[in-house]
FISE-871994 format. One record per residue (C-alpha): residue number from 1; chain; z, y, x. Coordinates in nm, 4 decimals, always signed. Example, Ala and Ser with C-alpha at 12.3 -4.5 7.8 and 13.67 -1.06 7.14 Angstrom:
ATOM	pos	unit	w	v	u
ATOM	1	A	+0.7800	-0.4500	+1.2300
ATOM	2	A	+0.7140	-0.1060	+1.3670
% end
This chain:
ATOM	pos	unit	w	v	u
ATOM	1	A	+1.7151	-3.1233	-3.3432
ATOM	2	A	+2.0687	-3.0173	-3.2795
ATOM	3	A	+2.0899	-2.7078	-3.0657
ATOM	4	A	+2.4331	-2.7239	-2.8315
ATOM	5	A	+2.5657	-2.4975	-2.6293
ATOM	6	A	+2.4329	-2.6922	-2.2931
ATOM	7	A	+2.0924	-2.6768	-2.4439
ATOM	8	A	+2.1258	-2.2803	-2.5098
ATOM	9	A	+2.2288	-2.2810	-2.0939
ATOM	10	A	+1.9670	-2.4355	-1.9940
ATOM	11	A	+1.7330	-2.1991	-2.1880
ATOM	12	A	+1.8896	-1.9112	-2.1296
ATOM	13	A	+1.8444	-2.0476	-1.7530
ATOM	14	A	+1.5026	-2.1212	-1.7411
ATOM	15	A	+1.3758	-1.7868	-1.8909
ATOM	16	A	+1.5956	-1.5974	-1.5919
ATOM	17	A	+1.4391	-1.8123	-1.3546
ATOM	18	A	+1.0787	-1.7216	-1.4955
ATOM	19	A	+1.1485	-1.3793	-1.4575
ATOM	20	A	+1.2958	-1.3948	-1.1166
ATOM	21	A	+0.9762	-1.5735	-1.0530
ATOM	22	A	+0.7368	-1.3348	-1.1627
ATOM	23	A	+0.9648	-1.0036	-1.0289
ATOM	24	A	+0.9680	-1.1172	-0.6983
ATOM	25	A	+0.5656	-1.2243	-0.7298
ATOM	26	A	+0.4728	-0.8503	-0.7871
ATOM	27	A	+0.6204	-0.5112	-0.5793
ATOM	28	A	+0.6440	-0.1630	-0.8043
ATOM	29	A	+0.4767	+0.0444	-0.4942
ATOM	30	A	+0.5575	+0.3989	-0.5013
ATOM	31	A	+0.2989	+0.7142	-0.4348
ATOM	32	A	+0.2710	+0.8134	-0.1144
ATOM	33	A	+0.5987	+1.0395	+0.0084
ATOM	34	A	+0.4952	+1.3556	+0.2059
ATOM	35	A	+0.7802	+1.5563	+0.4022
ATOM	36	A	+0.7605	+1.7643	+0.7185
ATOM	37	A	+0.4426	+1.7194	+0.8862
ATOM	38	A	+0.3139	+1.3424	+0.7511
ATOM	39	A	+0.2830	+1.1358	+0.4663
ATOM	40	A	+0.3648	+0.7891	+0.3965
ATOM	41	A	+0.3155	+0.4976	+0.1705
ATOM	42	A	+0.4868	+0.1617	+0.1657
ATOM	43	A	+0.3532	-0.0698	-0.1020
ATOM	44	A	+0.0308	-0.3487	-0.1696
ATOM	45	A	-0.2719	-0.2618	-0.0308
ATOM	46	A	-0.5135	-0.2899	-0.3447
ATOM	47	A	-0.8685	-0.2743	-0.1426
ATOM	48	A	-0.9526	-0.2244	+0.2441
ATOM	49	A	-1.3189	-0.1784	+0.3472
ATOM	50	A	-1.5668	+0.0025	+0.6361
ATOM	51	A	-1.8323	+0.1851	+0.5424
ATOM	52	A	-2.1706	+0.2481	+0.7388
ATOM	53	A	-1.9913	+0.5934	+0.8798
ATOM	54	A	-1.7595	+0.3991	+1.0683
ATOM	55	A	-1.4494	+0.4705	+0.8038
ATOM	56	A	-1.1843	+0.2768	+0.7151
ATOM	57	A	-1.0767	+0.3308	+0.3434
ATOM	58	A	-0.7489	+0.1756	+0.2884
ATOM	59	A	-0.6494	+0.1805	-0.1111
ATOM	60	A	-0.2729	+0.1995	-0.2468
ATOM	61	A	-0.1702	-0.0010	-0.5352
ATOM	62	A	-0.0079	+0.3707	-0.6791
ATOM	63	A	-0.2340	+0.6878	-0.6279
ATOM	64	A	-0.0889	+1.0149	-0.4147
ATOM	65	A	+0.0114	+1.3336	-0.5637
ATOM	66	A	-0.2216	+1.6399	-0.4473
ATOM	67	A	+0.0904	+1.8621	-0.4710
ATOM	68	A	+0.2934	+1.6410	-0.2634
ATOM	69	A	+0.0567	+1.6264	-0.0124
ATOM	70	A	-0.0022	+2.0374	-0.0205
ATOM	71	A	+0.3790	+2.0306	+0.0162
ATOM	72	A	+0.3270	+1.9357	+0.3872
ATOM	73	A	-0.0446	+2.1185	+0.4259
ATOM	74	A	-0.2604	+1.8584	+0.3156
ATOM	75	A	-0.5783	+1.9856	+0.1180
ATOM	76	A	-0.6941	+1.6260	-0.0328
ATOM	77	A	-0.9068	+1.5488	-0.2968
ATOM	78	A	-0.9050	+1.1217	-0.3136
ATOM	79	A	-0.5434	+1.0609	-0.4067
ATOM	80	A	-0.5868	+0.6549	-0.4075
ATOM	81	A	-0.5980	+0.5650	-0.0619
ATOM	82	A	-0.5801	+0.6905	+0.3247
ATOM	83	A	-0.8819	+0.6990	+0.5350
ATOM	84	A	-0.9462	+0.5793	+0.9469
ATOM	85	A	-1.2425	+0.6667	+1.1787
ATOM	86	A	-1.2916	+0.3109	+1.3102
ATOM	87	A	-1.5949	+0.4254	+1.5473
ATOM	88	A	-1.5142	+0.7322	+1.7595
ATOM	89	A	-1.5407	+0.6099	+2.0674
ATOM	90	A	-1.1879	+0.6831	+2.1363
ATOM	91	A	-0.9738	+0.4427	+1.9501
ATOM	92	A	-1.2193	+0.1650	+1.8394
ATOM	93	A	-0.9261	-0.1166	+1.9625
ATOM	94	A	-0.6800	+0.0776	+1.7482
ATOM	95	A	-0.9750	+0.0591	+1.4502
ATOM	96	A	-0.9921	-0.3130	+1.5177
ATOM	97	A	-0.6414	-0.3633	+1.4845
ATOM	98	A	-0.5975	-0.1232	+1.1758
ATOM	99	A	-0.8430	-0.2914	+0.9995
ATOM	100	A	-0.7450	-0.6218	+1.0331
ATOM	101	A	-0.3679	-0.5559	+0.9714
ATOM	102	A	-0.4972	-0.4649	+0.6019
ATOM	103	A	-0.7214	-0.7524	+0.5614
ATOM	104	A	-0.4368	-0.9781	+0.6446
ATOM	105	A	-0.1805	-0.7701	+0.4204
ATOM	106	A	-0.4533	-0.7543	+0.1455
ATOM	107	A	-0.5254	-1.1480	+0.1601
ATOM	108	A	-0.1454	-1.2524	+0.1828
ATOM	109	A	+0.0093	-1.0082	-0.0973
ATOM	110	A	+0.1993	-0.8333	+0.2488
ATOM	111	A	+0.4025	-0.5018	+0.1674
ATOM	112	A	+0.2827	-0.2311	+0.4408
ATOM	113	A	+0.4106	+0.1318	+0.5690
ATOM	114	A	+0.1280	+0.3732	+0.6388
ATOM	115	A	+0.2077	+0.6531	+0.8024
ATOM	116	A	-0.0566	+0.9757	+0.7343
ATOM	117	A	-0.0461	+1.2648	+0.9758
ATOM	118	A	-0.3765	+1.4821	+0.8255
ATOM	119	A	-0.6863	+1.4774	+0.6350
ATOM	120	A	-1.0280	+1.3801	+0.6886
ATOM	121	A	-1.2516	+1.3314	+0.4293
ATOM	122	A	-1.0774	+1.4382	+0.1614
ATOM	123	A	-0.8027	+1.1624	+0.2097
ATOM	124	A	-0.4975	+1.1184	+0.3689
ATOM	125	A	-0.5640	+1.0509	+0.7363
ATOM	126	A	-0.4042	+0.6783	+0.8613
ATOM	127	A	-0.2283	+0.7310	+1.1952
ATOM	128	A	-0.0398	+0.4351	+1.1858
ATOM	129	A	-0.0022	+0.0635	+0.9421
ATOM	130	A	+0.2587	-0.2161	+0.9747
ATOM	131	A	+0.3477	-0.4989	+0.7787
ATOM	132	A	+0.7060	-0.5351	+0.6490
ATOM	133	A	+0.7212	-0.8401	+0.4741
% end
């Protein structure tokens, strides 16, 4: 086989469009960013459960960094994800609504913000969760 020029273009083509392909099929998330008085993370969410305490665990696809968080007051312990009392009484709607904002980022490969404004648990508490994509 006789390798021209057009032939080289059209390779050369095809492996840019592969990569293109698989870049835009997976985000780089970064750690949670801490700075004045909350914490956020904008990336994949990598799992999103309940527990039987009424919790919301929310994972990130890139762990937090303890000192970070310290850097704004935070004493946490669980660096990979932010955490949500779903059943207080108070803000069970809002739990409702967290929860299945994550669920639907989770199943559809969604980027989200979460904003953290303290601890509970040992994690980063969730305040806040949007999807940006």
């Amino acid at each position: 086989m006789v390798v021209t020029k057009s032939h080289r273009k059209n390779s050369l083509f095809g492996i840019l469009a592969a990569l293109c392909v698989f870049s835009s099929a997976y985000t780089w998330s970064a750690a949670p960013a801490c700075e004045g008085s909350f914490c956020r993370y904008t990336g994949k969410v990598d799992r999103c459960y309940v527990n039987e305490d009424g919790f919301i665990l929310l994972y990130f696809d890139t762990p937090a960094d303890i000192s970070d968080a310290q850097g704004v007051g935070f004493t946490i312990t669980e660096t990979a994800g932010a955490i949500y009392k779903y059943k207080d009484g108070l803000n069970d709607k809002f739990g409702d609504y967290f929860y299945s904002t994550c669920l639907t980022a989770l199943s559809s490969n969604k980027t989200v913000t979460v904003f953290m404004d303290g601890t509970e648990k040992n994690y980063l508490k969730a305040d806040r969760i949007w999807i940006l994509d």
